[in-house]
Each structure stands twice: as C-alpha cells, then as structure tokens.
C-alpha positions as CSV (number, residue, x, y, z in Angstrom):
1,X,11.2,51.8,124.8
2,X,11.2,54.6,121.9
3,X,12.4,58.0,122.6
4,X,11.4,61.3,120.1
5,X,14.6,63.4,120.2
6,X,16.0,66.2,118.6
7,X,18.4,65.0,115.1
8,X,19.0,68.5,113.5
9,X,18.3,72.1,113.7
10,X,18.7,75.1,111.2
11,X,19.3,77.9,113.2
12,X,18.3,81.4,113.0
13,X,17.4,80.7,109.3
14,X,15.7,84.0,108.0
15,X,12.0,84.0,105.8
16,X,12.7,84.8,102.5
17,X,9.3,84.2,101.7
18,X,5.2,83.3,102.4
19,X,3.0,82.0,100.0
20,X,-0.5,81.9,101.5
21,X,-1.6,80.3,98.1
22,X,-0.3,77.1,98.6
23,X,-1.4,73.6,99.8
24,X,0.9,73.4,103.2
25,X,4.7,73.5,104.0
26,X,8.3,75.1,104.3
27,X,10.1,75.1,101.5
28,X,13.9,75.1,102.2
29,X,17.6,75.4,100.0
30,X,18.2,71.7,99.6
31,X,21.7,72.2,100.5
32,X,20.4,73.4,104.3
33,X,18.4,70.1,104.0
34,X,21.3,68.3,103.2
35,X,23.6,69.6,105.9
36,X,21.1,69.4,108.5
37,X,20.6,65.9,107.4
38,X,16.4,66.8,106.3
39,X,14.7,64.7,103.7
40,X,11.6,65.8,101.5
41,X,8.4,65.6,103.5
42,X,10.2,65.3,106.7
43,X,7.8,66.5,110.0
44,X,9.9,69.5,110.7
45,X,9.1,71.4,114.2
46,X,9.4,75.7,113.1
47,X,10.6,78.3,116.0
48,X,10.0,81.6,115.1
49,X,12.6,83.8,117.2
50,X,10.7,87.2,116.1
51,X,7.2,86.0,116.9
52,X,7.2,83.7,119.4
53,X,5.2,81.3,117.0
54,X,5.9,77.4,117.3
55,X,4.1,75.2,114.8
56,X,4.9,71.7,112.9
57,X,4.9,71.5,108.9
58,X,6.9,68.9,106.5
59,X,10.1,69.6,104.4
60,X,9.7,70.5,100.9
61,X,13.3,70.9,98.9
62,X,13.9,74.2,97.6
63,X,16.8,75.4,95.1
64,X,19.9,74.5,96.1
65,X,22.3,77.2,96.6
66,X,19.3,79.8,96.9
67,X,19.0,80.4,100.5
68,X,15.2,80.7,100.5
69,X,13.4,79.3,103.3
70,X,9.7,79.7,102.5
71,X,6.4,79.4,104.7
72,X,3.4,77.8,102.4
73,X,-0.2,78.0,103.2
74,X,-1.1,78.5,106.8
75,X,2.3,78.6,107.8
76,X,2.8,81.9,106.0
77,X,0.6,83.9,108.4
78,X,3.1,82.3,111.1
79,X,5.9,84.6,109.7
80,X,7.0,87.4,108.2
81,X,9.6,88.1,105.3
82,X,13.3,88.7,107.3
83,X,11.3,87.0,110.8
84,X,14.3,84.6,112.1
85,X,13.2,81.0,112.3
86,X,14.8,77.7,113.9
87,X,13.9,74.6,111.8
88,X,13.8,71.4,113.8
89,X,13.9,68.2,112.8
90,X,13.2,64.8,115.5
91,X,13.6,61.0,115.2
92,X,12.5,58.2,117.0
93,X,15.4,56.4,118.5
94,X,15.5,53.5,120.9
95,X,17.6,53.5,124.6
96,X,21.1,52.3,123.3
97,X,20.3,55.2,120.1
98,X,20.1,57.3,122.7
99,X,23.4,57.3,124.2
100,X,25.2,57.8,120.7
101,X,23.3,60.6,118.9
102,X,24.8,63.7,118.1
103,X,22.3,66.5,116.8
104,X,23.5,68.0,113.8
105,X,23.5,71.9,113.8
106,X,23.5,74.3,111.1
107,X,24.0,77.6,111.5
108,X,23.8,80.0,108.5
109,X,24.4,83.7,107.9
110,X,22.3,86.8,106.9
111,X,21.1,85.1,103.3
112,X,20.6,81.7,105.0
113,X,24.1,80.3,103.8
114,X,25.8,77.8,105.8
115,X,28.4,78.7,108.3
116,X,29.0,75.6,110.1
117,X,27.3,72.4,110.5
C-alpha cells in the first residue's frame, strides 16, 4: 500500500504578489524551494491563513534570494498582497517510508526569508 503524506511546508510565507494575467501557478524564491526540498512544477497544496482559502497549484522557481511568493492566474484572486500563506508540498510513500519520514519545515520571516528549516 501507498500512502500521500505531508514532505515539506513553507510556513506563514507572505504574498508579495498576484498576477491574474498569467497561465496558472505560485511562483516562489528558489532558495524556499530549495530548503523546503520543492522542485519546479511540483503539485503544491496553498493554505491561506488570512482567508481561509485552500486550493492546489504547481511550483514555479522564482529569483533566488528575492522572497517573492507570487499567486498566477486564478490563484491570484485566492490572495491578497501581505495575505499569510502555508505552502504544502506531499509525496507518495509506501508503509516502511512511512515510519522514517521527517517533514521538512521552513519557517521564514516578515519578507519571506528563511529562519529555520
């Protein structure tokens, strides 16, 4: 049996952007994606603390160093500039994967930089 669990989270990441304009996404600081262990086009899970809005999108990696965390297309009517967002990112594990995997959690300060993780 397979198992979808929870790998990595960026927590209480704050909009920096929307761009309605766009075909689909969340664009993220590629150094986020790399400490929460989140490759391009990833399925990524969005929580957003301010709304109460859950939806699902894919990764897209943003400048690294820059912070921004950026809703695309329909996503950017999901959030607002400053809204706080968890990003969540799942894999699909077996029963031994199970008992051994550790979730990787970022968290970052006020312009999205990380703090631990």
């Amino acid at each position: 049996m397979f198992r979808i669990m929870y790998k990595s989270k960026i927590h209480e990441a704050r909009v920096t952007e929307t761009q309605l304009e766009y075909e689909g996404s969340i664009t993220v600081d590629e150094k986020l994606m790399e400490a929460a262990n989140i490759m391009p086009g990833e399925r990524l899970e969005i929580f957003n603390l301010s709304s109460g809005a859950r939806f699902s999108t894919y990764a897209i990696k943003g400048e690294k160093g820059s912070g921004v965390v950026c809703l695309n297309g329909a996503a950017a009517r999901l959030a607002e500039v400053g809204d706080k967002v968890i990003i969540i990112s799942y894999a699909v594990v077996t029963e031994e994967e199970v008992r051994t995997l550790k979730p990787k959690i970022v968290l970052v300060d006020e312009k999205n930089k990380p703090v631990k993780g």
